[in-house]
C-alpha angles and dihedrals in degrees: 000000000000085000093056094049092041083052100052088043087064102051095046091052087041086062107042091045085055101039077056095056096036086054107054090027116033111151107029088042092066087049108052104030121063093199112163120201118239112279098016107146107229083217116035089159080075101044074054089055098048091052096055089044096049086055090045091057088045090048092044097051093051096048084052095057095042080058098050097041086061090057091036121041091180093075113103108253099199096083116159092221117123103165086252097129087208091047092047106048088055117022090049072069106088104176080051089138086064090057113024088152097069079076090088090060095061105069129122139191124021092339096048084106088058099122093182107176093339109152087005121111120264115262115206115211094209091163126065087194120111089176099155119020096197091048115028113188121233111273097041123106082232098067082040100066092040106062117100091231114087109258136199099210122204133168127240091212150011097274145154123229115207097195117218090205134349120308115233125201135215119222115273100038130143125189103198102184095164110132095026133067102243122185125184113191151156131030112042090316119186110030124165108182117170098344129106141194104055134147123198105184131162098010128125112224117189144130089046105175135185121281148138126102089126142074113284131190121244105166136343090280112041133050120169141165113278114200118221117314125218098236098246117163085234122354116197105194113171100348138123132204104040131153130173118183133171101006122136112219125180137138104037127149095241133000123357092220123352122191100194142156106029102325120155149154083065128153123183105189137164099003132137111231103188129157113025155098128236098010120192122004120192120189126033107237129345093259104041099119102201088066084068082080100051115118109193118179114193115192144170097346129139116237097198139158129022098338121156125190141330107065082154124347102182130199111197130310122073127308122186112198105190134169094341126144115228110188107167142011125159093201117024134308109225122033148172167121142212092065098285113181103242119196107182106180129169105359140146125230129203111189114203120234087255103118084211107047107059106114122102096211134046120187103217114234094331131119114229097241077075096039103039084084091054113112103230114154150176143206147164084357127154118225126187149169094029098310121151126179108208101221123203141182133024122024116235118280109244092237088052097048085050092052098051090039097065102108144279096071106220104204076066083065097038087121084043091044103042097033097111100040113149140035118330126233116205102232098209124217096203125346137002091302096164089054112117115231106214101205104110135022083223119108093264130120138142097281089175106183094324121156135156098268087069095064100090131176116255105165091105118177089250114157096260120018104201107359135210126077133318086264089058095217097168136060128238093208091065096041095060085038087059093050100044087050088047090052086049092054090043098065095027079070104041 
């Protein structure tokens, strides 16, 4: 406990002492001064690295099996691999609700060191409610990401959570929101300041709207006046050690996701991002030094439905793009300024029908005489459709060519790899099997018959995801409750 507060002390002294010196000293500041962020890897080539070995194992390994299912039809053939390294290492595992933890073990990339709740009890969000966001009452997910303790937090129940504010989390939180249908929605919603090690896995975040001018709990002893928030899905500001996987966002005010004022150690992997403008922004301003230091891995994620531009926009620091589908964009995919390294590997681009919108990259107010030294690459990737990604800078190195070019190639897999993208609904056999029992803070629950073939996608690119207004006002439980009762009455009455 005392390690945790004396931690985040640090940090937050760490970055005011640098937004000082930044400020009155810019650019002299960045020369003379080799000062790194928490959490920022010192090789992130080979973070990179890791990343396309540990698909190529995956890959390797699935390929393996398919070979050996044609000589010998007594295998089971209902084997959870995919060749996703995340997917793999958790959902093979079909007693997985006797051992959720385990989760924090599965990250790649910048945010593989993301411990979340691990070792901390299990927290059960039994109440939907956010009625008072200085005092939140037990019960609510609200009270959950605010305590000091880490926490591994799980849902009783399929719910939707319409926030009054943003919600604020405290450092060693997981939402675990597998076996049950989780939405957060409404004011602010997801915010991480200052904090570091969470996990937000398995959640849908849309219709995000503006809020703030009012006082805002941030842990159980603390409380303070937030001024108005942009209305991003989650918003990272200043933090290290997140990852977020297999969440849906859409709909929000402002970013789906933004990664901004020295944040770092972050990987955003097997979400659906669907319905937005300018998606996911990472680094505060061209010239805010600390985001130098930021380290991003994407990965496996959908880029679906009517979505424009930013995913992602990047503003310095390093930025690994690797095996994700991008399927539309009405402006441009990957974007930036401020000289960000940008190591796109393995993806596949969908250009749209529009003759002026094929490329792949925009420099963002920048001639190219500034941007020509900016180390933007590409490869393995897939382009169609007409799409082309204008590369710049450095050429690869020749151990990292070897090392991607060690077969099977994964661009080959995208549909395999990012199958799955999004967040996971439990398709019961018999009873409410994903529903969590909180009897004990022990690691016990009703797992039923569930195994991981049972998690399946169902962030689809239908036209509108969830429906209604940006208030949210109705629910889509009892939507879809209205309509299976109306079948019902219907041939009840043929």
């Amino acid at each position: 406990m005392q390690f945790v507060i004396v931690e985040k002390m640090l940090q937050r002294s760490y970055i005011v002492f640098f937004l000082l010196l930044s400020s009155f000293f810019p650019f002299a500041f960045g020369i003379f001064l080799n000062v790194t962020l928490p959490g920022q890897h010192p090789d992130p080539e080979a973070v990179a690295l890791e990343v396309t070995r540990k698909v190529n194992v995956s890959l390797s390994n699935l390929q393996t099996r398919r070979k050996l299912l044609s000589y010998y039809t007594n295998i089971d053939q209902s084997s959870c691999q995919t060749g996703n390294p995340i997917d793999d290492c958790w959902r093979c595992d079909h007693t997985w609700q006797l051992n959720r933890q385990r989760l924090a073990d599965c990250a790649i990339g910048f945010g593989q060191y993301a411990l979340g709740g691990k070792g901390g009890r299990y927290y059960v969000v039994t109440s939907s409610s956010d009625p008072d966001p200085v005092n939140p009452p037990p019960g609510t997910l609200r009270y959950g990401v605010i305590q000091e303790e880490p926490l591994w937090i799980v849902f009783a129940a399929n719910m939707e959570i319409k926030l009054s504010e943003e919600l604020i989390f405290n450092s060693y939180k997981t939402l675990d929101g597998r076996g049950v249908n989780v939405h957060i929605t409404g004011g602010g919603c997801i915010t991480l300041q200052y904090i570091s090690h969470v996990i937000i896995h398995n959640i849908h975040v849309h219709h995000c709207y503006e809020s703030g001018e009012t006082n805002v709990r941030s842990s159980p002893t603390h409380f303070g006046y937030r001024g108005k928030s942009d209305g991003d899905g989650i918003s990272i500001f200043s933090s290290k050690d997140i990852w977020i996987d297999h969440c849906s966002l859409s709909h929000c005010k402002d970013g789906l996701i933004d990664v901004v004022m020295g944040s770092t150690g972050i990987t955003i992997s097997n979400n659906h991002f669907s319905h937005h403008n300018e998606v996911m922004l990472l680094g505060h301003s061209d010239d805010y030094l600390p985001d130098s230091g930021m380290q991003v891995t994407i990965s496996f994620n959908h880029f679906g439905k009517k979505l424009i531009q930013r995913m992602p926009r990047c503003r310095r620091g390093y930025i690994h793009v690797v095996n994700n589908d991008f399927t539309r964009w009405e402006m441009y995919a990957i974007g930036g300024s401020g000289s960000p390294t940008i190591n796109s590997q393995g993806n596949r681009y969908i250009a749209p029908f529009d003759p002026f919108a094929k490329e792949v990259t925009k420099r963002v107010d920048t001639e190219e005489g500034h941007w020509r030294n900016w180390n933007w690459r590409s490869e393995g990737d897939v382009m169609a459709n007409g799409a082309y990604f204008v590369a710049s800078g450095e050429e690869v190195e020749v151990n990292y060519e070897k090392a991607y070019s060690v077969e099977p190639k994964s661009a080959n897999f995208i549909d395999q790899l990012t199958l799955n993208a999004g967040v996971l609904i439990h398709r019961s056999r018999g009873g409410n099997s994903g529903k969590w029992t909180a009897t004990t803070n022990n690691d016990t629950e009703s797992a039923g018959d569930d195994s991981g073939e049972d998690l399946v996608a169902i962030s689809g690119d239908a036209d509108d995801d969830y429906g209604g207004d940006e208030s949210g006002s109705s629910s889509i439980y009892s939507n879809l409750s209205l309509l299976v009762n109306s079948l019902v009455a219907l041939l009840a009455f043929l």
